[in-house]
N, C-alpha and C positions, 0 to 999 in steps of 0.2 A: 468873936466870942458869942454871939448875939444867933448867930446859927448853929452852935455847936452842939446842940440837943437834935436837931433836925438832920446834921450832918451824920452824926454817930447813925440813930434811926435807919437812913436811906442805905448805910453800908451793912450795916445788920442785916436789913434785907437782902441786900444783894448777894450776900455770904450766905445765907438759909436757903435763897432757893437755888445758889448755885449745889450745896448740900443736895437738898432737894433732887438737883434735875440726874443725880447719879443713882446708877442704876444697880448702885452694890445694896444687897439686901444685909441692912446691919441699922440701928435706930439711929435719931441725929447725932445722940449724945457719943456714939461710936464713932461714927465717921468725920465729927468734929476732932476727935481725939486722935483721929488715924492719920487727917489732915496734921494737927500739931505736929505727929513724930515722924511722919512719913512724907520727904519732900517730893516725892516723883509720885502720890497721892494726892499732895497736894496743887503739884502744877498740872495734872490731870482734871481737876476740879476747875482750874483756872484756865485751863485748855491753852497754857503754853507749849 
C-alpha cells in the first residue's frame, strides 16, 4: 500500500508513451479511446 502512488505513476507512463510510440496520426485522447473499444488496437500498442 506504501508504493501504491508510485506504482500507479510508473504504469501511467508506460501506457502514455506506449500511446506515444504509435504512429497513427489521431490525439492521445483518441487513441486512448480507440485502445478502450478496439482490442486488436490495443494489443498492437502492446505489440502482442
Amino acid at each position: 500500500i506504501g508504493n501504491a502512488a508510485k506504482n500507479f505513476t510508473n504504469i501511467n507512463r508506460i501506457a502514455i508513451n506506449m500511446l506515444r510510440s504509435d504512429d497513427k496520426k489521431a490525439s492521445m485522447v483518441r487513441k486512448r479511446l480507440a485502445a478502450g473499444w478496439d482490442n486488436d488496437y490495443m494489443l498492437k500498442l502492446l505489440k502482442i
